[in-house]
PAKOLNU-864721 format. One record per residue: x, y, z of N, C-alpha, C, CB in turn. Coordinates in steps of 0.1 Angstrom, whole numbers, plus 5000, padded with zeros to 4 digits. Glycine has a CB too. Example, Ala and Ser with C-alpha at 12.3 -4.5 7.8 and 13.67 -1.06 7.14 Angstrom:
BEGIN
513249435078512349555078513249675078511349555090 512849785071513749895071512950005079514149945057 
//
This chain:
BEGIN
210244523945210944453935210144453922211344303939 210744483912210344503894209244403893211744453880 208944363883208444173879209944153871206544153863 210244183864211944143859212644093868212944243854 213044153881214044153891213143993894214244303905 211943973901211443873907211743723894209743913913 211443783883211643673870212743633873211743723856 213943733877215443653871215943583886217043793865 215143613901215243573911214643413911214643673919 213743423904212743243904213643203894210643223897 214043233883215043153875215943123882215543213864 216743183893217943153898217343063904218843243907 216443023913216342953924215342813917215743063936 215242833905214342663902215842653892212142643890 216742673886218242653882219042583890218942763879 219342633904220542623913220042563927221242773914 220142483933219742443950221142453954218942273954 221042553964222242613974221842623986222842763970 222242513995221842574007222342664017221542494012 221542754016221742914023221742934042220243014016 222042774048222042844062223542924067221742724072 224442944060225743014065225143154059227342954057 224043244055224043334051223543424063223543334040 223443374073222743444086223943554090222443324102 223543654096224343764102225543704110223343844112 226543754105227943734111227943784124228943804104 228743654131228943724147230743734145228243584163 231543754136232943824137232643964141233943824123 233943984146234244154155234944194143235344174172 234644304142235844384135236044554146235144404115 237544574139237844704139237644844132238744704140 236744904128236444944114236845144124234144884107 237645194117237145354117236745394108237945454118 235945484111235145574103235245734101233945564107 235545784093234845974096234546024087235646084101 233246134086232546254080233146324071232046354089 233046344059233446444058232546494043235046424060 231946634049231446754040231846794025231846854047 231146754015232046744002231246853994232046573994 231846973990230847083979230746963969231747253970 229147003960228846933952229946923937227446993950 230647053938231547073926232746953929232247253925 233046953942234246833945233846703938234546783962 232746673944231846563945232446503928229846613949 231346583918232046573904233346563899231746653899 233746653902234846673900235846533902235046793909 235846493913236346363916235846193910236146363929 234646243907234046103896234546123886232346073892 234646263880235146233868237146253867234246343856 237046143875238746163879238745993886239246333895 237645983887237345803890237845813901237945673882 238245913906239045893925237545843934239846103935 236345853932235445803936234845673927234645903937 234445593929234545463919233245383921235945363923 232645363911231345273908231945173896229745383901 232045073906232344913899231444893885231844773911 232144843874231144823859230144693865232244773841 230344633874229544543878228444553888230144463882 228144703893228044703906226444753895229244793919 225544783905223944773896223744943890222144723912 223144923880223144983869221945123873222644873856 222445253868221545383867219845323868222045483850 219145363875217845283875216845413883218045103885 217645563885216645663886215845703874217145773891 214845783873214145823865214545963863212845793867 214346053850214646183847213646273859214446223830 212546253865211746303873212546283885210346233873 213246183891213546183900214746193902213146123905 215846223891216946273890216546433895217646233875 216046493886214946663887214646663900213146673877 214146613908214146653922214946623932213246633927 215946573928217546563941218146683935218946383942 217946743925219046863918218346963924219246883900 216746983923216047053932216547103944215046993935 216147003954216646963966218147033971216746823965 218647023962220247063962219947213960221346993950 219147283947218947393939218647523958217147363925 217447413961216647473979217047453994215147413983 218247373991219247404001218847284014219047584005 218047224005217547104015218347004019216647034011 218546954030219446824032219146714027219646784044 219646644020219446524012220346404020220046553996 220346284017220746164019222246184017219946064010 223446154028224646124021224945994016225546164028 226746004016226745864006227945754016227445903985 228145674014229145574022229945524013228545454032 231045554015232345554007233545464016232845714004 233945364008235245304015236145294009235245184021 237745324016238545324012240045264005238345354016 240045193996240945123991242345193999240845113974 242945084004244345114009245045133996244944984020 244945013987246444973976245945093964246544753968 245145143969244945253954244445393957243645193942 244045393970243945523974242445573968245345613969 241545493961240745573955239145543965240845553939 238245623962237445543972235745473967237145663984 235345323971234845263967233445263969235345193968 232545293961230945373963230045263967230245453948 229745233981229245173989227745173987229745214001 227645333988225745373986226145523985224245334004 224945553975225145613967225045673956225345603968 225145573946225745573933225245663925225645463925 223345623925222845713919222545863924221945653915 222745933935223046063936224446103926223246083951 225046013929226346063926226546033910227345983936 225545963901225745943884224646053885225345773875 223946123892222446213889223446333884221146263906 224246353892225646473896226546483882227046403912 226746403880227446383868226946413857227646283867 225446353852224546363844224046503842223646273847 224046563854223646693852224446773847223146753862 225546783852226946843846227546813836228046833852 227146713832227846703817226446703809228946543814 225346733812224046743803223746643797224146833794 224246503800223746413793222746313802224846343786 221546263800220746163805220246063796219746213810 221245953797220845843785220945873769219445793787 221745973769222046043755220946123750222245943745 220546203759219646293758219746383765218646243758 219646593762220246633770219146693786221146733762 220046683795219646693814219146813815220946673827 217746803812216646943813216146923828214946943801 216146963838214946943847213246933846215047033853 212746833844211546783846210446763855211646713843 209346823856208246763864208446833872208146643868 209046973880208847063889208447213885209947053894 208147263898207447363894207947463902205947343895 208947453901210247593907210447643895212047543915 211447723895211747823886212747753876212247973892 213147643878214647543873213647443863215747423890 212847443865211847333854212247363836209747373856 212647273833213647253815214547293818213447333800 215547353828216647393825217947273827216647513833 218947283818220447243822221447283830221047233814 222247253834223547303842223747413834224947223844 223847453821224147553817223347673817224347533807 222347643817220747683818220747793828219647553823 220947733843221047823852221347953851221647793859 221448033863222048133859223448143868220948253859 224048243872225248243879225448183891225748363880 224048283899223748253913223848103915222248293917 222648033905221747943909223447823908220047933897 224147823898225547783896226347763906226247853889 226247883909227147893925226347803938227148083931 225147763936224347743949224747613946222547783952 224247523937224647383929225747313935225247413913 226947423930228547363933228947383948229747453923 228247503954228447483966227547373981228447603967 226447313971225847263985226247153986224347263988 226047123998227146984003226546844006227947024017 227246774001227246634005227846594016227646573996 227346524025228146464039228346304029226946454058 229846254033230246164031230746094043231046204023 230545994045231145884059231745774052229645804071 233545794053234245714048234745614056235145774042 234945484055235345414064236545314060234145344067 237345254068238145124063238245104078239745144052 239344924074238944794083240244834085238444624079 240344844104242044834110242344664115242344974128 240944584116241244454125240744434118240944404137 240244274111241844214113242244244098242144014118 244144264102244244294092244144224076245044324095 243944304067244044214049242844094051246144094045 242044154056240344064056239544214054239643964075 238944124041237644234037236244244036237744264026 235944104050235044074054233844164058235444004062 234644284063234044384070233444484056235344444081 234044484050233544544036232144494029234744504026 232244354026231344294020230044294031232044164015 229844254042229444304054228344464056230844324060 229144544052228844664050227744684040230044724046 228844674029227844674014226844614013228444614003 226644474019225644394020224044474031226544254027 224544514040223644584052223244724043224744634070 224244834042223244934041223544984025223445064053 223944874015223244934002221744964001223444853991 221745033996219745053996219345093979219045244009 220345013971219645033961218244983949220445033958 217244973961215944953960215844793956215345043949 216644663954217044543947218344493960217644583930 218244393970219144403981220244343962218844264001 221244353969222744293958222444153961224844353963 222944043954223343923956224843913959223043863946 225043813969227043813970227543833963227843703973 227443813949228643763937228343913938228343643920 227443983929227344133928227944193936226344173927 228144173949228844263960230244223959228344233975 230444153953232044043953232544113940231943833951 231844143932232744193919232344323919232444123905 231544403928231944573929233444553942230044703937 233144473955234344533964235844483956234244453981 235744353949236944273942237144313928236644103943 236744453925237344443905238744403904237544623894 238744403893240444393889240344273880241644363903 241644213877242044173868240943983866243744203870 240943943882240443823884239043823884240943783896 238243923887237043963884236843943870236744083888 237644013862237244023847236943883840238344103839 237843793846238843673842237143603844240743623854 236643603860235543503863234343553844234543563884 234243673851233343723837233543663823233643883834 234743653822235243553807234543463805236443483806 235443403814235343283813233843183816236543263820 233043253822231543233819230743223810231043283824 231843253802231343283786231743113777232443443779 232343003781232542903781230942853775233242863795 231342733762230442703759229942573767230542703749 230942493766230642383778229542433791232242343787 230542493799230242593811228442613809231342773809 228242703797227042723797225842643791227142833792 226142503784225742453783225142343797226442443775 226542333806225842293814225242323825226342243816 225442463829224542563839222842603832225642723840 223042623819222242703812222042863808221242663816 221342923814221043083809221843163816219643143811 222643263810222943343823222843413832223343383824 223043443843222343473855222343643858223043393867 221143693857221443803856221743883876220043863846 221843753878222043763897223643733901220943623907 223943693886225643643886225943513898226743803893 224843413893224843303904225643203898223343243907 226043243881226643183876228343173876226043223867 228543293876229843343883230143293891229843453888 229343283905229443273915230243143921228343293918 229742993912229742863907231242883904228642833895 231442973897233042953891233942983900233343033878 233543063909234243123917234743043925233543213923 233642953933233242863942234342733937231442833941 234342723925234742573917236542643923234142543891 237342693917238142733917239042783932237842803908 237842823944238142803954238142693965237742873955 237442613957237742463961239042373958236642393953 238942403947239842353939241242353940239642413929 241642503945242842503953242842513969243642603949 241742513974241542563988240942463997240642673988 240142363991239342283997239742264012239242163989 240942214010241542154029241642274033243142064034 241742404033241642504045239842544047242742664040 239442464038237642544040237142544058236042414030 236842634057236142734070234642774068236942874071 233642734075232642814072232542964080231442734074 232243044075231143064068231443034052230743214072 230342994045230842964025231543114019228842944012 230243204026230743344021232243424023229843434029 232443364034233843444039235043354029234343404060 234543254030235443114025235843204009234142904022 235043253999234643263988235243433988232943223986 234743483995235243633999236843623998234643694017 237643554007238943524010239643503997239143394020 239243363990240043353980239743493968239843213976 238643553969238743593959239343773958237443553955 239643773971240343873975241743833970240243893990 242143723980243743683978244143683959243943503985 243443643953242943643941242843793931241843583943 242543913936242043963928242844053919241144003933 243744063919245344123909245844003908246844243918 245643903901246143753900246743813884244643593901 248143723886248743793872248143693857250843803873 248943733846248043683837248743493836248143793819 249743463842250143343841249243273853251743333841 248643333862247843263872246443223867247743353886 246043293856244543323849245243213838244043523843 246243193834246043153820246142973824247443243809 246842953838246542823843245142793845247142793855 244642903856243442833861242242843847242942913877 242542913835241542903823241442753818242043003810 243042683818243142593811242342493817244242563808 242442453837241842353843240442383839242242333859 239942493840238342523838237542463826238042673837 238242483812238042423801238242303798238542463794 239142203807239642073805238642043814241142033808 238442063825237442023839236342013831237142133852 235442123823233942103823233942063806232842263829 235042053798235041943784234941833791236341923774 235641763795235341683802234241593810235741713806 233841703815232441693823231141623813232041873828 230941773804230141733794230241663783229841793792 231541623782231741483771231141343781233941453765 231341343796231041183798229941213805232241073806 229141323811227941293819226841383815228341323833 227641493807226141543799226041673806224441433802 224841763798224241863798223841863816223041853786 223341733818222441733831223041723843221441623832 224241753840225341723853225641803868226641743846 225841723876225041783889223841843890225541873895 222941773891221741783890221241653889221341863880 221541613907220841493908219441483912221541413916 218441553909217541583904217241763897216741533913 216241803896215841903883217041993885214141993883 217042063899218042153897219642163899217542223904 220742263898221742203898222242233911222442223887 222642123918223242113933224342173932223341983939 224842293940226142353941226742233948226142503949 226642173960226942063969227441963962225842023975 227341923950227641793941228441873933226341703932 227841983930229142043914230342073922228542223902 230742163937231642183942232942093940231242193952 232041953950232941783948233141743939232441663953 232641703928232541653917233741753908230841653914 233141843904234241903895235441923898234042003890 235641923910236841993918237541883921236542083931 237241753925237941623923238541583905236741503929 237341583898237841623885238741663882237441673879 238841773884239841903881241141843885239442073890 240841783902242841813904243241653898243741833928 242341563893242441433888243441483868240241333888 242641573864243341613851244641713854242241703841 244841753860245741803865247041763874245241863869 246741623874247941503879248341413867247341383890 247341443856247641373841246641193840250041343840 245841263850244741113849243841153839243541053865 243541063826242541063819241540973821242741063809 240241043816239240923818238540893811238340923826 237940753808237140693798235940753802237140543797 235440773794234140873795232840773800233640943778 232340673797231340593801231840563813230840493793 233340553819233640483831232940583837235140453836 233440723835233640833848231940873846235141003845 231040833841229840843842229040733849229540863829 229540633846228840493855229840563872229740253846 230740593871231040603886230540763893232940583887 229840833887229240923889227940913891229440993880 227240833886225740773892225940693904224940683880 226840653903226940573916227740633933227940453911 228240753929228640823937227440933941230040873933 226340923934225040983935223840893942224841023921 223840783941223740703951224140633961223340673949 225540683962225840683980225740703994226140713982 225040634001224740714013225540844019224740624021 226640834026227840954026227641074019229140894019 227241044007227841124000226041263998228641013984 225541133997223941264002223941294012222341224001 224441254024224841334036225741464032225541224047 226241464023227241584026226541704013229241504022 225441644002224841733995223641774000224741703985 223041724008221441764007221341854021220241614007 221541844028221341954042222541964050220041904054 222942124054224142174059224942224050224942094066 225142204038226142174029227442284025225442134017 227342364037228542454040229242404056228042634040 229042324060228942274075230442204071227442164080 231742244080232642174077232742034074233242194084 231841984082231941794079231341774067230841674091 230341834067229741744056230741794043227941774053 231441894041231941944032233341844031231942094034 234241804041234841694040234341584037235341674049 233441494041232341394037232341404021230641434045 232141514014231041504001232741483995229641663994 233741573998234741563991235341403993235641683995 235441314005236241194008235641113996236041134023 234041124001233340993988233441043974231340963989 233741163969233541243958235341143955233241463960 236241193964237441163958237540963956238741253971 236840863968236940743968236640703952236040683979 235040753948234640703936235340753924233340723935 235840903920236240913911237740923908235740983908 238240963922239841003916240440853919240941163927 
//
Protein backbone atom coordinates (compact mmCIF):
# COMPACT_ATOMS: atom_id res chain seq x y z
CA UNK A 1 0.00 0.00 0.00
CA UNK A 2 1.29 3.78 -1.22
CA UNK A 3 1.87 6.20 2.04
CA UNK A 4 -1.26 8.13 0.35
CA UNK A 5 -3.51 5.07 0.18
CA UNK A 6 -2.48 4.29 4.13
CA UNK A 7 -3.00 8.38 4.78
CA UNK A 8 -6.54 8.33 3.38
CA UNK A 9 -7.11 4.78 5.22
CA UNK A 10 -6.07 6.39 8.96
CA UNK A 11 -8.19 9.43 7.99
CA UNK A 12 -11.17 7.17 7.39
CA UNK A 13 -10.81 5.31 10.42
CA UNK A 14 -9.89 8.24 13.22
CA UNK A 15 -13.21 10.23 11.24
CA UNK A 16 -15.80 7.31 11.29
CA UNK A 17 -16.25 4.25 14.10
CA UNK A 18 -18.12 1.49 12.16
CA UNK A 19 -18.26 -1.55 13.59
CA UNK A 20 -17.01 -4.06 11.12
CA UNK A 21 -18.05 -7.59 12.60
CA UNK A 22 -20.73 -8.38 9.62
CA UNK A 23 -17.77 -8.03 7.16
CA UNK A 24 -16.50 -11.70 7.68
CA UNK A 25 -16.84 -14.09 4.68
CA UNK A 26 -20.34 -14.91 3.64
CA UNK A 27 -21.75 -18.24 4.23
CA UNK A 28 -24.87 -17.63 1.40
CA UNK A 29 -24.87 -20.25 -1.56
CA UNK A 30 -25.18 -19.03 -4.68
CA UNK A 31 -25.73 -20.36 -8.29
CA UNK A 32 -23.17 -18.66 -10.41
CA UNK A 33 -22.24 -20.05 -14.21
CA UNK A 34 -19.28 -19.33 -15.62
CA UNK A 35 -17.37 -19.78 -19.09
CA UNK A 36 -13.92 -19.05 -21.03
CA UNK A 37 -13.77 -17.53 -23.60
CA UNK A 38 -10.51 -16.66 -25.89
CA UNK A 39 -10.59 -12.98 -27.03
CA UNK A 40 -7.88 -11.71 -30.11
CA UNK A 41 -6.29 -8.69 -28.65
CA UNK A 42 -7.91 -6.60 -31.69
CA UNK A 43 -11.61 -7.75 -30.25
CA UNK A 44 -10.51 -7.03 -26.87
CA UNK A 45 -10.10 -3.14 -28.11
CA UNK A 46 -12.18 -3.02 -30.31
CA UNK A 47 -15.01 -3.64 -27.78
CA UNK A 48 -13.75 -1.02 -25.04
CA UNK A 49 -13.88 1.37 -27.39
CA UNK A 50 -17.60 0.44 -28.03
CA UNK A 51 -17.86 0.38 -23.99
CA UNK A 52 -19.49 -3.18 -24.61
CA UNK A 53 -16.66 -3.94 -22.03
CA UNK A 54 -17.09 -1.40 -19.15
CA UNK A 55 -14.78 0.23 -16.43
CA UNK A 56 -17.07 2.13 -13.99
CA UNK A 57 -15.85 6.15 -13.72
CA UNK A 58 -15.74 5.13 -10.06
CA UNK A 59 -14.10 2.03 -10.10
CA UNK A 60 -9.98 2.78 -9.22
CA UNK A 61 -8.03 4.82 -11.48
CA UNK A 62 -5.01 3.81 -14.34
CA UNK A 63 -2.14 3.38 -11.68
CA UNK A 64 0.39 1.21 -14.14
CA UNK A 65 3.54 2.85 -15.02
CA UNK A 66 4.73 3.45 -18.89
CA UNK A 67 7.56 0.67 -17.97
CA UNK A 68 5.14 -1.62 -17.06
CA UNK A 69 2.50 -0.87 -19.49
CA UNK A 70 5.96 -1.68 -22.12
CA UNK A 71 6.22 -5.06 -20.81
CA UNK A 72 2.58 -6.65 -20.95
CA UNK A 73 2.69 -5.24 -24.76
CA UNK A 74 6.00 -7.11 -24.82
CA UNK A 75 4.67 -10.15 -23.46
CA UNK A 76 1.90 -10.06 -25.93
CA UNK A 77 4.71 -8.83 -28.82
CA UNK A 78 6.60 -12.87 -27.53
CA UNK A 79 3.76 -14.71 -27.44
CA UNK A 80 3.82 -15.24 -23.75
CA UNK A 81 0.82 -16.06 -21.69
CA UNK A 82 -0.21 -13.27 -19.63
CA UNK A 83 -2.86 -12.96 -16.83
CA UNK A 84 -6.56 -13.01 -18.08
CA UNK A 85 -9.36 -10.88 -17.06
CA UNK A 86 -12.97 -11.61 -15.20
CA UNK A 87 -15.72 -10.10 -16.68
CA UNK A 88 -19.49 -10.15 -15.56
CA UNK A 89 -22.37 -9.90 -17.22
CA UNK A 90 -25.13 -7.33 -17.01
CA UNK A 91 -28.42 -9.06 -17.87
CA UNK A 92 -30.51 -5.47 -18.48
CA UNK A 93 -27.77 -4.13 -20.80
CA UNK A 94 -26.01 -6.87 -22.21
CA UNK A 95 -22.67 -5.21 -21.79
CA UNK A 96 -19.95 -6.69 -19.70
CA UNK A 97 -18.67 -5.39 -16.28
CA UNK A 98 -14.72 -5.39 -15.72
CA UNK A 99 -14.31 -7.28 -12.56
CA UNK A 100 -10.22 -7.58 -12.87
CA UNK A 101 -8.48 -6.39 -15.23
CA UNK A 102 -8.77 -3.00 -16.05
CA UNK A 103 -5.49 -2.06 -16.37
CA UNK A 104 -4.43 -4.69 -19.06
CA UNK A 105 -7.25 -3.76 -20.67
CA UNK A 106 -6.73 0.58 -20.52
CA UNK A 107 -2.69 -0.62 -21.33
CA UNK A 108 -4.61 -2.06 -24.77
CA UNK A 109 -6.27 0.89 -25.45
CA UNK A 110 -3.46 3.29 -24.69
CA UNK A 111 -1.36 1.57 -26.97
CA UNK A 112 -3.73 1.73 -29.87
CA UNK A 113 -4.77 4.92 -29.70
CA UNK A 114 -1.01 6.09 -28.87
CA UNK A 115 -1.89 8.04 -26.07
CA UNK A 116 -0.36 7.60 -22.35
CA UNK A 117 -1.57 10.38 -20.11
CA UNK A 118 -1.41 12.70 -23.10
CA UNK A 119 1.67 11.75 -24.21
CA UNK A 120 2.44 9.55 -27.13
CA UNK A 121 2.68 5.26 -26.23
CA UNK A 122 6.44 4.58 -27.18
CA UNK A 123 7.59 1.33 -25.62
CA UNK A 124 10.01 1.91 -22.82
CA UNK A 125 12.69 0.18 -20.80
CA UNK A 126 13.03 -3.00 -22.98
CA UNK A 127 15.54 -4.35 -24.88
CA UNK A 128 13.72 -6.28 -27.69
CA UNK A 129 13.63 -4.87 -30.90
CA UNK A 130 9.98 -2.85 -29.98
CA UNK A 131 11.82 -0.39 -27.48
CA UNK A 132 10.34 3.55 -28.58
CA UNK A 133 8.15 2.14 -30.78
CA UNK A 134 4.10 2.87 -31.15
CA UNK A 135 1.30 0.76 -32.52
CA UNK A 136 2.10 2.45 -35.56
CA UNK A 137 5.63 2.01 -35.22
CA UNK A 138 5.57 -1.68 -35.69
CA UNK A 139 5.84 -3.17 -38.64
CA UNK A 140 3.08 -5.42 -40.46
CA UNK A 141 4.11 -8.75 -38.93
CA UNK A 142 4.72 -7.49 -35.58
CA UNK A 143 0.72 -5.77 -36.07
CA UNK A 144 -0.55 -8.86 -36.97
CA UNK A 145 1.08 -10.77 -33.83
CA UNK A 146 -0.45 -7.77 -31.42
CA UNK A 147 -4.06 -8.12 -32.75
CA UNK A 148 -3.91 -11.64 -32.88
CA UNK A 149 -2.63 -12.82 -29.42
CA UNK A 150 -5.18 -13.75 -27.08
CA UNK A 151 -6.68 -12.96 -24.03
CA UNK A 152 -8.65 -15.69 -22.03
CA UNK A 153 -11.69 -14.14 -20.57
CA UNK A 154 -13.90 -16.05 -17.75
CA UNK A 155 -17.33 -14.43 -17.91
CA UNK A 156 -19.68 -15.11 -15.26
CA UNK A 157 -23.40 -14.22 -14.04
CA UNK A 158 -25.76 -15.24 -10.95
CA UNK A 159 -28.70 -17.91 -11.97
CA UNK A 160 -29.64 -18.26 -7.87
CA UNK A 161 -31.10 -16.41 -6.35
CA UNK A 162 -32.69 -14.65 -8.61
CA UNK A 163 -32.30 -10.30 -8.93
CA UNK A 164 -29.61 -10.58 -5.91
CA UNK A 165 -26.28 -9.20 -6.79
CA UNK A 166 -24.74 -10.38 -3.74
CA UNK A 167 -22.82 -12.78 -5.63
CA UNK A 168 -21.31 -10.02 -7.73
CA UNK A 169 -20.13 -7.77 -5.03
CA UNK A 170 -18.71 -11.00 -3.44
CA UNK A 171 -16.74 -11.62 -6.42
CA UNK A 172 -15.37 -8.24 -7.00
CA UNK A 173 -14.54 -8.01 -3.48
CA UNK A 174 -12.31 -11.67 -3.48
CA UNK A 175 -10.41 -11.52 -6.65
CA UNK A 176 -9.91 -7.84 -7.64
CA UNK A 177 -6.23 -7.55 -7.35
CA UNK A 178 -5.78 -4.18 -8.07
CA UNK A 179 -2.78 -3.80 -5.80
CA UNK A 180 -5.24 -1.46 -3.05
CA UNK A 181 -8.16 -4.29 -1.82
CA UNK A 182 -11.56 -1.77 -3.03
CA UNK A 183 -13.60 -0.57 -0.13
CA UNK A 184 -17.53 -1.61 -0.27
CA UNK A 185 -18.75 1.73 -1.44
CA UNK A 186 -16.08 1.59 -4.31
CA UNK A 187 -17.26 -1.85 -5.23
CA UNK A 188 -20.94 -0.61 -4.93
CA UNK A 189 -20.54 2.19 -7.33
CA UNK A 190 -18.45 0.20 -10.09
CA UNK A 191 -21.16 -3.01 -9.81
CA UNK A 192 -24.35 -0.26 -9.22
CA UNK A 193 -23.58 2.86 -11.88
CA UNK A 194 -26.37 4.55 -13.09
CA UNK A 195 -28.44 7.17 -12.46
CA UNK A 196 -28.66 6.58 -8.33
CA UNK A 197 -24.99 6.22 -8.02
CA UNK A 198 -24.46 9.58 -9.62
CA UNK A 199 -27.31 11.06 -7.45
CA UNK A 200 -25.22 9.57 -4.01
CA UNK A 201 -22.01 11.42 -5.65
CA UNK A 202 -24.08 14.77 -5.71
CA UNK A 203 -25.38 15.00 -3.33
CA UNK A 204 -22.23 14.52 -1.05
CA UNK A 205 -21.42 17.53 -2.26
CA UNK A 206 -24.03 19.11 0.38
CA UNK A 207 -22.63 21.77 2.46
CA UNK A 208 -24.37 20.86 5.64
CA UNK A 209 -23.54 17.13 4.85
CA UNK A 210 -19.90 18.08 4.64
CA UNK A 211 -19.69 20.18 7.24
CA UNK A 212 -20.83 17.69 9.38
CA UNK A 213 -18.82 14.57 8.18
CA UNK A 214 -15.80 16.78 7.30
CA UNK A 215 -13.20 15.96 4.40
CA UNK A 216 -14.00 13.83 1.68
CA UNK A 217 -13.30 10.39 1.60
CA UNK A 218 -11.13 9.38 -0.82
CA UNK A 219 -12.40 5.55 0.31
CA UNK A 220 -15.98 6.91 -0.44
CA UNK A 221 -16.81 6.24 3.32
CA UNK A 222 -18.57 9.26 2.87
CA UNK A 223 -20.94 8.09 0.32
CA UNK A 224 -21.26 5.21 1.95
CA UNK A 225 -23.09 7.16 5.15
CA UNK A 226 -25.51 8.45 2.61
CA UNK A 227 -26.20 5.46 1.23
CA UNK A 228 -26.67 3.81 4.59
CA UNK A 229 -28.91 7.06 5.87
CA UNK A 230 -31.36 6.56 3.00
CA UNK A 231 -31.49 2.81 3.31
CA UNK A 232 -32.57 3.15 6.68
CA UNK A 233 -34.67 5.56 6.13
CA UNK A 234 -37.02 3.74 3.96
CA UNK A 235 -35.94 0.24 4.91
CA UNK A 236 -35.21 0.14 8.46
CA UNK A 237 -38.07 -2.59 9.49
CA UNK A 238 -36.98 -5.02 6.82
CA UNK A 239 -33.14 -4.74 8.05
CA UNK A 240 -31.35 -8.06 7.81
CA UNK A 241 -27.88 -8.53 8.61
CA UNK A 242 -25.48 -8.87 6.97
CA UNK A 243 -25.07 -4.47 6.86
CA UNK A 244 -23.38 -5.19 3.49
CA UNK A 245 -26.10 -7.16 1.82
CA UNK A 246 -28.66 -4.87 3.67
CA UNK A 247 -26.86 -1.78 1.70
CA UNK A 248 -26.02 -3.85 -1.51
CA UNK A 249 -30.03 -4.65 -1.79
CA UNK A 250 -31.27 -1.30 -1.56
CA UNK A 251 -28.93 0.07 -3.62
CA UNK A 252 -29.47 -2.26 -6.32
CA UNK A 253 -33.27 -1.97 -6.09
CA UNK A 254 -32.35 1.70 -6.34
CA UNK A 255 -30.06 2.01 -9.06
CA UNK A 256 -32.18 3.32 -12.37
CA UNK A 257 -34.24 5.27 -9.68
CA UNK A 258 -36.11 7.86 -11.87
CA UNK A 259 -35.53 11.56 -11.48
CA UNK A 260 -38.87 12.14 -9.34
CA UNK A 261 -37.49 9.32 -6.82
CA UNK A 262 -33.99 11.36 -6.57
CA UNK A 263 -35.69 14.61 -6.53
CA UNK A 264 -37.72 13.39 -3.21
CA UNK A 265 -35.15 11.64 -1.54
CA UNK A 266 -32.63 15.06 -2.32
CA UNK A 267 -35.19 17.09 -0.60
CA UNK A 268 -35.40 14.71 2.85
CA UNK A 269 -31.44 14.72 2.73
CA UNK A 270 -31.20 18.57 2.74
CA UNK A 271 -34.05 19.14 5.21
CA UNK A 272 -32.66 16.09 7.44
CA UNK A 273 -28.99 17.34 7.83
CA UNK A 274 -30.16 21.52 7.78
CA UNK A 275 -31.71 20.53 10.39
CA UNK A 276 -29.31 18.53 11.98
CA UNK A 277 -26.74 21.17 11.90
CA UNK A 278 -28.87 24.14 12.79
CA UNK A 279 -29.80 22.38 16.37
CA UNK A 280 -26.80 20.04 17.26
CA UNK A 281 -23.90 21.28 15.39
CA UNK A 282 -20.85 20.44 13.37
CA UNK A 283 -20.13 17.63 16.15
CA UNK A 284 -23.05 15.61 15.54
CA UNK A 285 -22.98 11.94 16.06
CA UNK A 286 -19.98 11.88 17.48
CA UNK A 287 -20.64 11.00 20.86
CA UNK A 288 -17.15 11.09 21.33
CA UNK A 289 -14.15 12.22 18.75
CA UNK A 290 -15.22 10.11 16.01
CA UNK A 291 -18.39 9.95 14.08
CA UNK A 292 -20.49 6.82 15.07
CA UNK A 293 -22.28 5.35 11.99
CA UNK A 294 -24.50 3.51 14.90
CA UNK A 295 -25.91 6.96 16.23
CA UNK A 296 -25.98 8.86 12.76
CA UNK A 297 -28.02 5.74 11.19
CA UNK A 298 -30.87 6.25 14.24
CA UNK A 299 -30.65 9.60 14.76
CA UNK A 300 -30.94 11.07 11.28
CA UNK A 301 -33.21 8.60 10.02
CA UNK A 302 -35.78 9.09 12.86
CA UNK A 303 -35.22 12.82 11.92
CA UNK A 304 -35.80 12.40 8.52
CA UNK A 305 -39.23 10.44 8.69
CA UNK A 306 -40.22 13.00 11.77
CA UNK A 307 -39.84 16.05 8.80
CA UNK A 308 -41.43 14.16 6.51
CA UNK A 309 -44.80 13.74 8.59
CA UNK A 310 -44.59 17.67 8.80
CA UNK A 311 -43.08 17.68 12.58
CA UNK A 312 -40.93 20.68 13.19
CA UNK A 313 -38.49 21.17 15.76
CA UNK A 314 -37.30 23.75 18.04
CA UNK A 315 -33.79 23.56 17.74
CA UNK A 316 -32.47 23.72 21.45
CA UNK A 317 -35.37 21.19 22.22
CA UNK A 318 -34.19 18.60 19.62
CA UNK A 319 -30.60 19.16 20.96
CA UNK A 320 -31.33 18.86 24.81
CA UNK A 321 -33.21 15.59 23.71
CA UNK A 322 -30.27 14.43 21.73
CA UNK A 323 -27.79 14.57 24.57
CA UNK A 324 -29.99 12.77 26.46
CA UNK A 325 -30.77 10.05 24.14
CA UNK A 326 -26.83 9.83 24.18
CA UNK A 327 -26.89 9.05 27.58
CA UNK A 328 -29.21 6.37 27.61
CA UNK A 329 -28.52 3.16 28.70
CA UNK A 330 -30.58 1.23 25.64
CA UNK A 331 -29.52 3.18 23.49
CA UNK A 332 -25.48 2.66 23.97
CA UNK A 333 -26.35 -0.86 23.90
CA UNK A 334 -27.46 -0.58 20.45
CA UNK A 335 -24.28 1.90 19.36
CA UNK A 336 -21.25 0.68 20.81
CA UNK A 337 -20.75 -3.22 20.11
CA UNK A 338 -22.65 -5.49 17.39
CA UNK A 339 -24.11 -2.55 15.82
CA UNK A 340 -25.26 -4.43 12.68
CA UNK A 341 -26.78 -7.23 14.91
CA UNK A 342 -30.56 -7.23 14.33
CA UNK A 343 -31.46 -6.32 18.02
CA UNK A 344 -29.46 -3.90 18.73
CA UNK A 345 -30.28 -2.23 15.48
CA UNK A 346 -34.04 -2.32 16.60
CA UNK A 347 -32.95 -1.15 20.24
CA UNK A 348 -30.95 2.00 18.89
CA UNK A 349 -33.87 2.77 16.51
CA UNK A 350 -36.89 2.24 19.51
CA UNK A 351 -34.90 4.74 22.01
CA UNK A 352 -33.73 6.88 18.93
CA UNK A 353 -37.58 7.03 17.97
CA UNK A 354 -38.95 7.33 22.11
CA UNK A 355 -36.65 10.51 22.64
CA UNK A 356 -36.97 12.30 19.48
CA UNK A 357 -39.88 11.56 17.26
Amino acid sequence: MRVDELTDELEDLQNVTDDQEDVVTTSDLFSISSFGVDYPVETLVSRMEKELFYIPDFQRQFVWSKAQSSRFIESLLLGLPVPGIFLFKEQDTGRHLVIDGQQRLKTLIFYYQNDFNGSNFKLNGLESEWNNKNYRDLDEADRARLDDAVIHATVFKQDLPEGDMNSVYEVFERINTGGTKLSPQEIRSCIFHGPFNDFLHRINKNPDWRAIYGNHSKRLRDIELILRFFAFYEKAEEYQSPMKHFLNDYMKDNRNADATKIEELEEVFEQTFSTIRASIGDRAFRPERSLNTAVFDSVACIIARRLKDGKSFDCSDLNRRYQELLRNDRFQEGYIRSTADPENVRRRFDEAFSAIG
